[in-house]
NUPASE-43550 format. One record per residue (C-alpha): residue number from 1; x, y, z. Coordinates in steps of 0.05 Angstrom, whole numbers. Layout:
REM NUPASE-43550
   nuza       c1       c2       c3
    NUM        X        Y        Z
...
END
This chain:
REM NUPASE-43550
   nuza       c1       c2       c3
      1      289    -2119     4167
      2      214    -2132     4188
      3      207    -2064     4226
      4      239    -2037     4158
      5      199    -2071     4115
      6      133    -2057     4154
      7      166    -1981     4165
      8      167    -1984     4092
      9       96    -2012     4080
     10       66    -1962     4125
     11      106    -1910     4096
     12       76    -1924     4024
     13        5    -1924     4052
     14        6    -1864     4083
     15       31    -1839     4013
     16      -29    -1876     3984
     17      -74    -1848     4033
     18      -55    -1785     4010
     19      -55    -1793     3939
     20     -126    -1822     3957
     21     -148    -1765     3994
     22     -122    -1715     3935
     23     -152    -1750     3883
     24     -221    -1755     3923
     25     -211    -1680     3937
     26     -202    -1668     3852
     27     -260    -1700     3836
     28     -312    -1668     3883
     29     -281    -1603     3853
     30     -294    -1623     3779
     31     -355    -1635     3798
     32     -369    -1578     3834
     33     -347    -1546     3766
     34     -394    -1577     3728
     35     -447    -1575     3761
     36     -453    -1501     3765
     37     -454    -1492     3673
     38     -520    -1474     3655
     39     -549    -1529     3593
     40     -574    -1502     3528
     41     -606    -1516     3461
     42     -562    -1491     3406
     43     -581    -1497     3339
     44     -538    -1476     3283
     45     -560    -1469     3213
     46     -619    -1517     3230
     47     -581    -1570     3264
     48     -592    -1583     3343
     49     -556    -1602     3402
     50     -548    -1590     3481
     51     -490    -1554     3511
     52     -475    -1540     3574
     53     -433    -1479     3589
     54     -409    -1425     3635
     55     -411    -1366     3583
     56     -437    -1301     3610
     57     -471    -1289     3543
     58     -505    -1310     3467
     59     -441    -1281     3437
     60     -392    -1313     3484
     61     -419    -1378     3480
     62     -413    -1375     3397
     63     -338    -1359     3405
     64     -328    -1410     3449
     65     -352    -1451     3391
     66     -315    -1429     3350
     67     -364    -1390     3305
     68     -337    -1321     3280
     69     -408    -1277     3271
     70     -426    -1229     3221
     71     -468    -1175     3230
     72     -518    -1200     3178
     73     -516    -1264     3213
     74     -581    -1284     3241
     75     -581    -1296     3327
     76     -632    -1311     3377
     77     -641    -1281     3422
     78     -596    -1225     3417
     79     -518    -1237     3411
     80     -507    -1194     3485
     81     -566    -1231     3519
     82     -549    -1264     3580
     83     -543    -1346     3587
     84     -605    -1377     3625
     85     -605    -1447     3639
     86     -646    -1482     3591
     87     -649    -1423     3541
     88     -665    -1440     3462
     89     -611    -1412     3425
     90     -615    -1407     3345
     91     -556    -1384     3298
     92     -562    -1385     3221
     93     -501    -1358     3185
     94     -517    -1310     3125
     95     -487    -1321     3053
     96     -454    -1278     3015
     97     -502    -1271     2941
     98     -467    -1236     2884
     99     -518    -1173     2857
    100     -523    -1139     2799
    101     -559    -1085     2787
    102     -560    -1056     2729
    103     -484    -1031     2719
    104     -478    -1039     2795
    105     -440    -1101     2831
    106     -434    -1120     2894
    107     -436    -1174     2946
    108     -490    -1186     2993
    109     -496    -1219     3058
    110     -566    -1256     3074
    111     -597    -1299     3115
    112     -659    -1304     3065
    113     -689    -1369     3045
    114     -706    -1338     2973
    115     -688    -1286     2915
    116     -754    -1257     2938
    117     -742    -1250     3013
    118     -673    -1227     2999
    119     -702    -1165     2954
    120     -753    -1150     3016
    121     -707    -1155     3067
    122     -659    -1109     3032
    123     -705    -1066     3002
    124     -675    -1074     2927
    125     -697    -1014     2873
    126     -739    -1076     2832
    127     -810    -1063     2793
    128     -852    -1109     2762
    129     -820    -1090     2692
    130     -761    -1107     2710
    131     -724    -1172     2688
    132     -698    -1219     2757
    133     -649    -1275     2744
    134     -653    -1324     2780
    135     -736    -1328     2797
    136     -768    -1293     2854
    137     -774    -1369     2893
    138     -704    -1392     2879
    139     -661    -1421     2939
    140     -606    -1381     2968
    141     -548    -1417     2959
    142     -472    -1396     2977
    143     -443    -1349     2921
    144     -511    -1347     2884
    145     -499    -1292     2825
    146     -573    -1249     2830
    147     -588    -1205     2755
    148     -632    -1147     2759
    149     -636    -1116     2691
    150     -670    -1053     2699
    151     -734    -1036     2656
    152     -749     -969     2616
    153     -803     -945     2574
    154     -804     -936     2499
    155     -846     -925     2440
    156     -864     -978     2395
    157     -901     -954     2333
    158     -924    -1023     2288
    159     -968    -1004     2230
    160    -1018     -952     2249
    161    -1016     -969     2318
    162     -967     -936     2371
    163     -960     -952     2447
    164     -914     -934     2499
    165     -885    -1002     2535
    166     -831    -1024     2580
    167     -768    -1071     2569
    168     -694    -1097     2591
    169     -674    -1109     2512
    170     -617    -1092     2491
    171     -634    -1089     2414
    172     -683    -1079     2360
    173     -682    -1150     2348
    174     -689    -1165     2419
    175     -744    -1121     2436
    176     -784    -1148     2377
    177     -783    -1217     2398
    178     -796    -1195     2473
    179     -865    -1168     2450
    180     -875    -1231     2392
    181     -879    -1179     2335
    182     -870    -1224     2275
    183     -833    -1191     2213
    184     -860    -1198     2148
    185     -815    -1206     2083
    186     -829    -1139     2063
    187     -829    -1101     2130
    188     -789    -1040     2141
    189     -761    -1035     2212
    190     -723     -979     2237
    191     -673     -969     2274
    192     -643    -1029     2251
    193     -652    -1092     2281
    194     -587    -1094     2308
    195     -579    -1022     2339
    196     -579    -1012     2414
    197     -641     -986     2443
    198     -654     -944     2510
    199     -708     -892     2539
    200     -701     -845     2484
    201     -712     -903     2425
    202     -776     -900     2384
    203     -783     -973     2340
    204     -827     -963     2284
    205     -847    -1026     2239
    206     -879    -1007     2178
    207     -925    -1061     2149
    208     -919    -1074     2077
    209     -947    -1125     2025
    210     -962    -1135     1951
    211    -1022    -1155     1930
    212    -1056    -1169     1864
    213    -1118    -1130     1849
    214    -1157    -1151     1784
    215    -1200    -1094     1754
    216    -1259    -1108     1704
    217    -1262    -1047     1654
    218    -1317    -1039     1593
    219    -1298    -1039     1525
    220    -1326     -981     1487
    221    -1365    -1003     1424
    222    -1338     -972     1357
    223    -1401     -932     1313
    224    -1405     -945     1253
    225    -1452     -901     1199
    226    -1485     -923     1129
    227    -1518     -879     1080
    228    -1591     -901     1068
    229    -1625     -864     1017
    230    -1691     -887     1047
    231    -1689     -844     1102
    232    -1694     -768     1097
    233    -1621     -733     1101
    234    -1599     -714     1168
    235    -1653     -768     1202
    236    -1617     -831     1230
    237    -1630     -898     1248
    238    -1601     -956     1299
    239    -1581    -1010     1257
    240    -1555    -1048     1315
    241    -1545    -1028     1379
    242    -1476    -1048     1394
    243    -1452    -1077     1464
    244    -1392    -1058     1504
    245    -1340    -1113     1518
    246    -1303    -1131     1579
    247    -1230    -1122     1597
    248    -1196    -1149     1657
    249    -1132    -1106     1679
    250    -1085    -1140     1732
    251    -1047    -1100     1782
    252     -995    -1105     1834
    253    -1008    -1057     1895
    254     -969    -1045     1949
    255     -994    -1044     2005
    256     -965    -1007     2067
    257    -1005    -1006     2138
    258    -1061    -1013     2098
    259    -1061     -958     2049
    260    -1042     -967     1974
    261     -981     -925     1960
    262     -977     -955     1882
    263    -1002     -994     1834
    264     -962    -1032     1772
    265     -997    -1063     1715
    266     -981    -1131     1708
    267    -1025    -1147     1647
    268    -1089    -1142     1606
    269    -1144    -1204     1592
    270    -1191    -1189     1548
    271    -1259    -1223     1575
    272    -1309    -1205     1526
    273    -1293    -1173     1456
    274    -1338    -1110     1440
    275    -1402    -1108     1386
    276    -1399    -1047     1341
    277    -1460    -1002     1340
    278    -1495     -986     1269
    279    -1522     -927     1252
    280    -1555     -909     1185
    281    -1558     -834     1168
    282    -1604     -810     1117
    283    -1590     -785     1055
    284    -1659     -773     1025
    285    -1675     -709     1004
    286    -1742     -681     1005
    287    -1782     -647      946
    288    -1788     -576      959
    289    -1852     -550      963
    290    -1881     -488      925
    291    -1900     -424      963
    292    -1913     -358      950
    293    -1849     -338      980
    294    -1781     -322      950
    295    -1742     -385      923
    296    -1676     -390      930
    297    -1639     -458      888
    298    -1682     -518      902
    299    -1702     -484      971
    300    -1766     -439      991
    301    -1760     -390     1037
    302    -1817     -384     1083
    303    -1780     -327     1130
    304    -1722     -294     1150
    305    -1700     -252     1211
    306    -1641     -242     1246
    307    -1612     -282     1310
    308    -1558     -281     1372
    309    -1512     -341     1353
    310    -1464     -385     1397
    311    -1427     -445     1387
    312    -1425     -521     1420
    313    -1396     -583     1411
    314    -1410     -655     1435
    315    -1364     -663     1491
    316    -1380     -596     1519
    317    -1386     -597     1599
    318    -1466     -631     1611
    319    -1467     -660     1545
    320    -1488     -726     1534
    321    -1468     -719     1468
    322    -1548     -735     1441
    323    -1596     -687     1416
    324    -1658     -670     1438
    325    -1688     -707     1371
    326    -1643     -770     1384
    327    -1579     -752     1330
    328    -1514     -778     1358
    329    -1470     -715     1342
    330    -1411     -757     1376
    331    -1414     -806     1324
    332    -1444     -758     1276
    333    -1384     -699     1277
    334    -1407     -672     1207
    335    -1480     -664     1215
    336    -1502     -593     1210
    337    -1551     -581     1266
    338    -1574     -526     1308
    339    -1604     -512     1382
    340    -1665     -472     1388
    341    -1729     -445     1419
    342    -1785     -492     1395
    343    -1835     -434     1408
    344    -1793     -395     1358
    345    -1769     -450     1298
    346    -1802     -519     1314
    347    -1750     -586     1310
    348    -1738     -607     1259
    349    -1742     -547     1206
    350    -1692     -542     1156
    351    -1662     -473     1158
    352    -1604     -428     1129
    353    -1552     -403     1178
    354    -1513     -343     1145
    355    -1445     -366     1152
    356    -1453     -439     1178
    357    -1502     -460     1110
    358    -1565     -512     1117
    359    -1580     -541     1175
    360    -1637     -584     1215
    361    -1665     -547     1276
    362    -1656     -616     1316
    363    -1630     -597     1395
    364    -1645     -549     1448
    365    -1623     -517     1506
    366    -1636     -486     1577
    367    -1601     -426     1547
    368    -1640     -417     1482
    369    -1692     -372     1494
    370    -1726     -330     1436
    371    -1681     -306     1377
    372    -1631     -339     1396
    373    -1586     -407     1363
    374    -1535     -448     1385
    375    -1495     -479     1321
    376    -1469     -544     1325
    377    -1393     -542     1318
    378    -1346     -613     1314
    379    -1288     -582     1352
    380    -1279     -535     1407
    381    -1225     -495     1380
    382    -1274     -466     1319
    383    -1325     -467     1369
    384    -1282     -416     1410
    385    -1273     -371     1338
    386    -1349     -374     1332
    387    -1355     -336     1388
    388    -1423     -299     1389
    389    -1451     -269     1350
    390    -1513     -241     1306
    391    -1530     -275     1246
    392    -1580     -285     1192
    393    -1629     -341     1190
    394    -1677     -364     1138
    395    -1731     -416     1148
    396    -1735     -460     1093
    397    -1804     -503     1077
END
């Protein structure tokens, strides 16, 4: 039983010993193993660790990571560069960005830190006109939805002044408030502020306004004539001078881009009432006076010869309406006076006109030269039947 026993004993530590000796053999294998992977610095997506690892390459050593890589997926150094012991290894996995361009969509992988860096890096069809949502230093985040509304140029016309300018509105209305052009009550916009707008568009505002324009206008004294038979007949004299009044007349205008297009009036004010002029007109005849010439009635004649005759009124073109001798024929439409050449009848001789009757030889005229008269007619239609023509005159004395 003891030589079994100790049979037994040295039976089980030979199997020991051997199980000893195997186990000793694993372990100076293991570490064989390890000792021969190479140890890295691995970051990923800005966090670091060590790793040490028998893969050939950058790419292998990601897989055996467990990281799937994208082609837009940032690496360094390259994915097929060799492991080195000791090598820096960084990985940053892009992010898909949603993009919209326009009418375009489409999805975007980036490692950019911004908007901005991601329209560099991808070289995106963007000007400075052009509207970016979100802004040029925004975070890229996971999923991040990126607007490019595209810009185009159009003509904006507001009042007298037109330019050519860029925009992403979509209407009138839009447009307008883009470029802070303020809308008065009155303005006229077309097209209308809701209609669509594009390249082709031309926005016109048309500035209008009513304003109130008071106008002061003179009040034309009345004349008013009294006989005086102190003064010789067809002599006059101002009683009172009269004096023109004052009338205000208020208008609406409108107003559009700065030029009147009408004018309404509202009402009249009267400021200052007029002052009638006074005129007395003579009526004083004088004594004839004998000659040795033939009499005719209560009248001498001290010659007669013939004469080319023409007709004027008052309110003929250049007439002030005043004759050369002072007699208001404007407010004196009967008096019976007659132009002439003061080298041939002197003002202010009384003469016989065949076919007009007395008269005062009281005006003159650029055109009266010699034998020649211009009769003093109220109106221009029997001025016009006048005509000219050659008459008769007598000097009376």
């Amino acid at each position: 039983m003891k030589k079994l026993f100790s049979e037994k004993v040295i039976k089980n530590k030979v199997v020991l010993s051997a199980a000893s000796l195997l186990v000793l053999g694993s372990g100076t294998a293991y570490g064989t193993y390890e000792g021969t992977k190479d140890t890295v610095s691995l970051t990923v997506n800005g966090k670091e660790e060590k790793i040490r690892t028998h893969a050939d390459t950058v790419s292998a050593l990601l897989k055996e990571i467990e990281i799937d890589i994208r082609k837009e997926d940032g690496i360094s150094p390259a994915a097929g560069k060799k492991i080195e012991d000791n090598m820096e290894i960084v990985y940053e996995a892009s992010k898909p960005i949603n993009v919209a361009i326009g009418e375009k969509r489409r999805t975007i992988w980036t490692t950019a830190d911004t908007v901005k860096e991601l329209i560099q890096q991808e070289n995106l069809d963007v000007t400075e006109h052009d509207k970016i949502e979100p802004a040029l230093d925004t975070k890229i985040e996971k999923d991040l939805s990126l607007t490019i509304d595209k810009a185009f140029k159009l003509t904006l016309n507001v009042g007298e002044e037109k330019q050519q300018v860029w925009t992403t509105s979509t209407t009138v209305a839009d447009f307008l408030k883009e470029y802070n052009v303020k809308l008065n009550e009155l303005d006229e916009v077309k097209p209308a502020l809701t209609a669509k707008i594009n390249e082709k568009s031309a926005i016109t505002v048309t500035r209008i306004e009513k304003v109130t324009d008071v106008v002061e206008e003179p009040i034309a004294f009345d004349v008013v004539t009294k006989s005086d038979s102190s003064i010789d007949k067809g002599k006059q004299k101002v009683i009172d001078s009269g004096k023109e009044g004052k009338l205000k007349k208020h208008y609406e205008v409108v107003v559009e881009n700065g030029k009147e297009i009408s004018r309404k009036l509202l009402k009249k004010e009267t400021v200052e009432e007029s002052k009638d002029r006074v005129v007395a007109l003579g009526t004083k005849v004088a004594s004839p006076v004998s000659t040795a010439t033939v009499s005719r009635g209560n009248d001498s004649v001290a010659k007669e010869f013939y004469v080319n005759s023409t007709a004027y009124t008052a309110s003929c073109s250049g007439c002030s309406g005043t004759t050369a001798t002072g007699v208001n024929l404007r407010a004196n439409p009967n008096a019976k006076v007659i132009a002439v050449d003061p080298n041939v009848i002197p003002l202010g001789t009384k003469v016989y006109v065949e076919g007009y009757g007395y008269a005062v030889a009281a005006d003159t005229g650029s055109a009266i030269k010699g034998n020649k008269i211009d009769v003093f007619i109220p109106t221009k239609s029997a001025a016009y039947r006048w005509g000219s023509k050659k008459v008769k005159i007598k000097i009376l004395d």
